[in-house]
N, C-alpha and C positions, 0 to 999 in steps of 0.2 A: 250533357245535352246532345242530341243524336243532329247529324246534318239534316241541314233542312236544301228543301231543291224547291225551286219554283220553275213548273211546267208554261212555258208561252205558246197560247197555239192560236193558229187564223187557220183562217182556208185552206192552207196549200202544206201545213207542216209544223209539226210540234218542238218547240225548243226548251231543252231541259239548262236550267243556268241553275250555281249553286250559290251558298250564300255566305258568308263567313267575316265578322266586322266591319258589316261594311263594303267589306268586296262583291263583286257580281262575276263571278266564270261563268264561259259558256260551256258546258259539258258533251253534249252532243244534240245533233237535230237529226230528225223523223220526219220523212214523208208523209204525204196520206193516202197510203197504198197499202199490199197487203205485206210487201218489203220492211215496208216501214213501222208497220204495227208487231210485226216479228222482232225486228231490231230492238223495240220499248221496252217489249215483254223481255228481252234477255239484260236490258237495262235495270228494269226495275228488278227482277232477280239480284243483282250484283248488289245495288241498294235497298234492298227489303229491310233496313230499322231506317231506312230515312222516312224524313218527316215531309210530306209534298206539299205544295200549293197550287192549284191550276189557274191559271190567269187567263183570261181568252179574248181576243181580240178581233171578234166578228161581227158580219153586218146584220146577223140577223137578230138584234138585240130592238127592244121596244119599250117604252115608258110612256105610261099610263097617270099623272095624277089627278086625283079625286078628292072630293069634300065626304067626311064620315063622320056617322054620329060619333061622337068620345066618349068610349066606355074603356074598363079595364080589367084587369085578368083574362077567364077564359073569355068573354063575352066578345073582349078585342081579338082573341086566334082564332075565334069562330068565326068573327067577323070578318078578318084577314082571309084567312083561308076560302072565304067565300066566295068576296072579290076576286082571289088571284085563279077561281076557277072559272068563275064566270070573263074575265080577261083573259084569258088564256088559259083555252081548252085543249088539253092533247099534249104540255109538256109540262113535266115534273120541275123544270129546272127555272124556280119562281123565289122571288123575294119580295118584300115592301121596304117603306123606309120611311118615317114620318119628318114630315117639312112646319113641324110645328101647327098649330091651333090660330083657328080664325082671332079677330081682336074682338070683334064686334056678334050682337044675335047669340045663337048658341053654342058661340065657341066652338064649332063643328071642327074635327082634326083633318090638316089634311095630308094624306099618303102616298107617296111615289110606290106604284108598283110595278115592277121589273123584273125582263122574262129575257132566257136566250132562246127564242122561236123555233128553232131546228136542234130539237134532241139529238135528232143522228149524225150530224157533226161529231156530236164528242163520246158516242158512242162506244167504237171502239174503241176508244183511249180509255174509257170509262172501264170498258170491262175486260182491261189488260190491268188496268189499277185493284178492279176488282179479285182478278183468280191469281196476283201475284201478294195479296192479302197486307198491302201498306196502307199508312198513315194516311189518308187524305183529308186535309183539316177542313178544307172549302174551294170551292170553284166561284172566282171572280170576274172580275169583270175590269179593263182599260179604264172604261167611264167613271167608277165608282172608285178605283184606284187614285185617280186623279187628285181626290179631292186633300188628302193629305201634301200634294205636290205644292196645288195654292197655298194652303195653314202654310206650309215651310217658307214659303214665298210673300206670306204679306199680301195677299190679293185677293183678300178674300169681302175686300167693299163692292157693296153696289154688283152689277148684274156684270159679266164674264164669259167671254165667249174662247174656250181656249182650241186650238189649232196643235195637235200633235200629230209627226210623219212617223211611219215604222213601215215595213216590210209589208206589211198587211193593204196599206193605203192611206187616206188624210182623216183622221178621227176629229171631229166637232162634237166639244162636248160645253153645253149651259148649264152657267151653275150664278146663282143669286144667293149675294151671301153667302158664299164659300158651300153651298149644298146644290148638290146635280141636281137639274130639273128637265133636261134633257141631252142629249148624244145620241151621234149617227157615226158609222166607218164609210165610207166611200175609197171602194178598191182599186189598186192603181190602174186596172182594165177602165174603171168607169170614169178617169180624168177626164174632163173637158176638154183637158191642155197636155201636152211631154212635159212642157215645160212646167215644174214642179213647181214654184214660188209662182206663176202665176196663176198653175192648177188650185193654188189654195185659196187665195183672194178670187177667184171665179168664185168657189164653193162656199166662202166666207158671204159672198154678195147672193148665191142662190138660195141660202139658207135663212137669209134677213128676213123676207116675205114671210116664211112660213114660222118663223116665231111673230111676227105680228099676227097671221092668223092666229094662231093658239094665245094672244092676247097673253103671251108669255111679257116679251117689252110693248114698252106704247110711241106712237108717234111721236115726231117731232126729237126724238134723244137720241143721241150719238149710243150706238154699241159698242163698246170697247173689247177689238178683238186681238188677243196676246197668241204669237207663233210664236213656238220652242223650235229655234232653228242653231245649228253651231255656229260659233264664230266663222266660221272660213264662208259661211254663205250667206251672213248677213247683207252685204251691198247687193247679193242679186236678190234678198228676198227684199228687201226694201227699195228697188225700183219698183217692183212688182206690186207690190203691198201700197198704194198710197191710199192715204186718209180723205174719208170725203163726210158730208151732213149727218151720214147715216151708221158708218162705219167709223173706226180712231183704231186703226192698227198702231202694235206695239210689240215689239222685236224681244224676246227674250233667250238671250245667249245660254244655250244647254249647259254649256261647262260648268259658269257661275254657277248654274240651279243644279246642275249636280255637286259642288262644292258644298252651295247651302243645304242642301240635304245629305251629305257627309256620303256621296258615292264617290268611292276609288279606286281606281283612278275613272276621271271623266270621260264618258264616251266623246269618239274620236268622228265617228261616220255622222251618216244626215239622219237616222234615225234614233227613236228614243226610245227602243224597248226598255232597256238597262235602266232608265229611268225611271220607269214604272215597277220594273222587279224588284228594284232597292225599294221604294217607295209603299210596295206590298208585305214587303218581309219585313221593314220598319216599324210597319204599324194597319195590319190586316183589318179590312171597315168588319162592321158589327154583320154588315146584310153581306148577306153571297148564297149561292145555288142550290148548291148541293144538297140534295133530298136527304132525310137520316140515314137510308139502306147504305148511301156513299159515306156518308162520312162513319160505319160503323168500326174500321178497325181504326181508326183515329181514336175512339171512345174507349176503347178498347187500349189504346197507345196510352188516353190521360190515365185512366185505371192501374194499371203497369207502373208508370210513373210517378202517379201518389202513393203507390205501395213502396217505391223506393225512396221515394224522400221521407214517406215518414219511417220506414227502415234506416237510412242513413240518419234524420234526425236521432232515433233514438239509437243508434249505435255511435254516434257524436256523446249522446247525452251520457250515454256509459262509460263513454270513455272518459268522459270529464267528471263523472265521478268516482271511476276507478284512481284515474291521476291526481283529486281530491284525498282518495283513503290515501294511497300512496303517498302523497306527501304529508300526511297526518301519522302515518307511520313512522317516515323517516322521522319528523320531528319528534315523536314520541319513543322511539328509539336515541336520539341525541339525548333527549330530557333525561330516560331512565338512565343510559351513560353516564352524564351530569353527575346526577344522584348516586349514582357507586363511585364514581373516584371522591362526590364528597363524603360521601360514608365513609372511607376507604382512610382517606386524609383525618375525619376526626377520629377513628379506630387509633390510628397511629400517633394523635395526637393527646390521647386520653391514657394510650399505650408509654407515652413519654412522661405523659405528668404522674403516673404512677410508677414509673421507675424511678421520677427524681425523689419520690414520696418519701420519709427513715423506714426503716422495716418497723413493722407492729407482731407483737408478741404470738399474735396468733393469726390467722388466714382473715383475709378482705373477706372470705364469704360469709364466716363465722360470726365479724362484726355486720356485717349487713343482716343478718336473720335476728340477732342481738336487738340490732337497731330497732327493727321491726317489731321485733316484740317488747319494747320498751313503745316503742308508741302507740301499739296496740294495748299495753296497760295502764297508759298515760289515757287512753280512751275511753279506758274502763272503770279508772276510778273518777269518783263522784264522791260530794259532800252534799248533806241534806238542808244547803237554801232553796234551792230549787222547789224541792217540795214544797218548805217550810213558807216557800214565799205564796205558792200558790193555797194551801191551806188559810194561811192569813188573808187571802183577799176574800177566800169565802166567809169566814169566820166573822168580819166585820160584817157579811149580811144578817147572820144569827147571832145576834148578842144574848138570846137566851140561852147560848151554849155556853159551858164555863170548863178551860180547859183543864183533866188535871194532872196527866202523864204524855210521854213521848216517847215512845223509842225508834230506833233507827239501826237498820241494819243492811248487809247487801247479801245476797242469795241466789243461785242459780235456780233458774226457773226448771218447773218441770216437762220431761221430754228433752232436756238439753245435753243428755247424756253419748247419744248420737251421732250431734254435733260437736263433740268435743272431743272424738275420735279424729276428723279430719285433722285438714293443716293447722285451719285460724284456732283461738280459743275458741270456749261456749260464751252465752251471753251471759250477761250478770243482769240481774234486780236487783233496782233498788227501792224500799220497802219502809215505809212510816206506819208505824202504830200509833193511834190517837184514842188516849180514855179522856171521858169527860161528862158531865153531868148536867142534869138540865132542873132548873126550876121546884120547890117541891108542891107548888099546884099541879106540874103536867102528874103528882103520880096519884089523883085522881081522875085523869084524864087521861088514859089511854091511848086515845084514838086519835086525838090530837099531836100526841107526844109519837106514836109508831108515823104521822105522817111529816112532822119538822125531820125526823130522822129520813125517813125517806127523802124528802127534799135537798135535806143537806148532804144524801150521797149522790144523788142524781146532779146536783150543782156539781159535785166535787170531779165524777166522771165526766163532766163537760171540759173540762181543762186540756187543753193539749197533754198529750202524750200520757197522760195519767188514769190510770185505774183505781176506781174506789170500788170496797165492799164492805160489808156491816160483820164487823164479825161479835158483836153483842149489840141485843136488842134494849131497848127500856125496860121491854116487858115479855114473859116468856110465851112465845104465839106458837110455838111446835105443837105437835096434834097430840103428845105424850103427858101436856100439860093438864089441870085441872083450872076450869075457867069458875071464877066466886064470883059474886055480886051482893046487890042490898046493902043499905044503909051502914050494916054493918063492918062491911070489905070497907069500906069508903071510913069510916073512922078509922079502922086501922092502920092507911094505906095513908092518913094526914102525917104531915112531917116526913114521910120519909121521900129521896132524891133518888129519879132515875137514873140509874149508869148507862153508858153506851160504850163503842168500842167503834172504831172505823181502820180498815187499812187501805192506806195509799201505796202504792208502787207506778214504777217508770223501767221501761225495760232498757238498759244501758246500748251501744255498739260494742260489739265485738273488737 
């Protein structure tokens, strides 16, 4: 985070104080001469990444408020901005600030609008800030600073007349319900009085009148006016200060109110700038001066600084997952470790129980490829239930089939000559011959008898893992054959029994 400074200026001379938890330094003060504006500009050189705030503490400040229709979005900046040109004409350096919405009717809004009247006051200081090309966040205001000082204070009931002294003169500023609705400076040339504590209650009592005009408070009700004065001048501000119908002064000790708002150490003197510049860098109000063109390298400042944060974010976020792989490493480097010493350990352990082993006549490797091919032949051989069982579950669908031979063999299929070049064996088949005859009505019937055989190979090829083919037919259908018919064929063809023939096979594992 870059220092931040807050600029205090009045009439007569600019004071730079810086800021740092809390603390308030004073750094250096500027005339307003051409001395003094020379001296800023080599100031601000020095600190060109600080962050400024202008505070300013003059009398030529003015408040306007006003009833307005309630619209929103652009409808309200064009509205705003209308007002504050029509209110003041001739200076850039303009704010609003809404006071909340009527209760009653149409809810019309109403807006504090606030001007510092004399541009060229801050002038040159403006464009010493300007061609030395720093941060200027906003230019405020005493009055509107305040308002954060009551919230800390608890005083923010009911209507509020507060009384602070500074270098500048006696600032009165009203505030109802803890929100400004009015402030004036009165400079120390224009006292009434020398006498300070009773230059304030004069001005405390010249001011009553003219909030009753602006129907600000109403008749007949005590004003409650609080002066921030130091302990050491308490009993003479409170000779001074006494309570009357109209008035209810009340003393409030600077040190406490800088304690409760956590400035350290507490200002010592009769006045309270320090109070208000903690009070500003604490917590800066929403409304303040400064036209866009001023606040451009500020904008310029936030740009910069979200590129680094979200630069530092994600080179944070690399890091944490670089230190993520990295300790994913390491532990995957322990793991594999692990894993070799216990490799390592059962090598040596498997190493042991084969030395305890008696010798064997011929080499462990010789019985291990042995072993191999005993279970590889153990895989290979086969007996013919299998077949034999699926044969019989068909067989009871066709009881016109009468079985009347079997055989049974195992054979290497063809193509497997190839394969029995490599490491493993070739496959083995295994291979059922089935004769068997049918009925001697089918052997005038043809067509009937070529289609139960059909069925009965088609059923038999539906069996897991089994292959059926016809290797005889009932009847001879090759195109070399001579086909007869008439009454004739058909006596001849009485009494005698179709043959057929079917093979079954299963291809073994290797």
């Amino acid at each position: 985070m870059p220092r931040r400074h807050v600029l205090y200026l009045d009439a007569t001379q600019l004071v730079a104080y810086s800021w740092r938890a809390g603390e308030v330094i004073e750094r250096a003060r500027f005339t307003s001469d051409a001395d003094g504006h020379a001296r800023f500009a080599e100031f601000l050189g020095e600190h060109g990444d600080s962050l400024f705030l202008l505070l300013c503490d003059l009398a030529d400040e003015t408040f306007i408020a006003e009833m307005v229709p309630f619209v929103r979005g652009p409808d309200r900046v064009a509205l705003i901005r209308r007002k504050l040109a029509q209110h003041f004409f001739g200076t850039p350096l303009t704010c609003a600030r809404s006071l909340g919405r009527a209760r009653s009717g149409r809810r019309d809004e109403q807006i504090l609008f606030c001007a510092l009247t004399r541009p060229a006051t801050l002038e040159p200081w403006l464009a010493a800030l300007r061609n030395a090309e720093v941060a200027l966040s906003g230019i405020h205001s005493v009055a509107l600073a305040s308002e954060p000082v009551l919230e800390r204070l608890q005083l923010t009931q009911g209507q509020t007349l507060l009384l602070s002294i500074s270098s500048a003169g006696v600032r009165q500023s009203f505030f109802e319900g803890g929100r400004l609705r009015f402030s004036r400076l009165t400079p120390m040339s224009a006292l009434s009085s020398n006498d300070l504590p009773r230059a304030c209650a004069e001005e405390a009592r010249r001011l009553h009148p003219y909030l009753l005009g602006q129907r600000l408070i109403t008749r007949n009700t005590p004003l409650t006016v609080r002066v921030l004065v130091p302990p050491t001048h308490i009993d003479d501000f409170a000779l001074a200060c006494r309570s009357s119908d109209a008035l209810q002064f009340e003393l409030i000790d600077s040190r406490q109110a800088a304690s409760r708002l956590g400035l350290r150490p507490p200002p010592d003197d009769l006045y309270s700038e320090t109070l208000f510049v903690h009070a500003l860098m604490r917590r800066p109000p929403d409304a303040q001066f400064a036209p866009a063109a001023e606040r451009r390298f500020f904008r310029i400042w936030q740009a910069r600084f979200a590129l680094r944060a979200a630069g530092s974010i994600a080179l944070a976020a690399c890091l944490m997952m670089a230190a993520h792989s990295a300790l994913d490493s390491f532990e995957l480097r322990q793991d594999s470790g692990r894993l070799i010493d216990e490799g390592q350990r059962a090598e040596r352990v498997r190493r042991d129980i084969i030395a305890r082993l008696p010798p064997t006549p011929v080499p462990l490797d010789t019985l291990r490829v042995v072993h191999e091919r005993s279970l590889q032949i153990e895989h290979r051989s086969a007996m013919p239930e299998d077949l034999l069982r699926e044969l019989g579950t068909v067989l009871q669908q066709y009881p016109q089939v009468e079985l009347d031979r079997l055989e049974w063999k195992l054979t290497s299929p063809a193509g497997s000559t190839a394969a029995s070049q490599g490491d493993g064996l070739p496959p083995v088949q295994a291979q059922l011959l089935m004769q068997a005859h049918l009925p001697g009505e089918y052997g005038t019937q043809q067509r009937r008898a070529l289609e139960l055989v059909d069925m009965l190979t088609a059923e038999l090829g539906r069996r897991p893992g089994v292959q059926a083919r016809v290797t005889r037919q009932p009847f001879d259908v090759e195109s070399g054959q001579v086909l007869r018919g008439g009454t004739r064929s058909e006596r001849a063809d009485i009494g005698s029994t179709p043959q057929i023939s079917i093979q079954l096979s299963r291809t073994l594992a290797p």
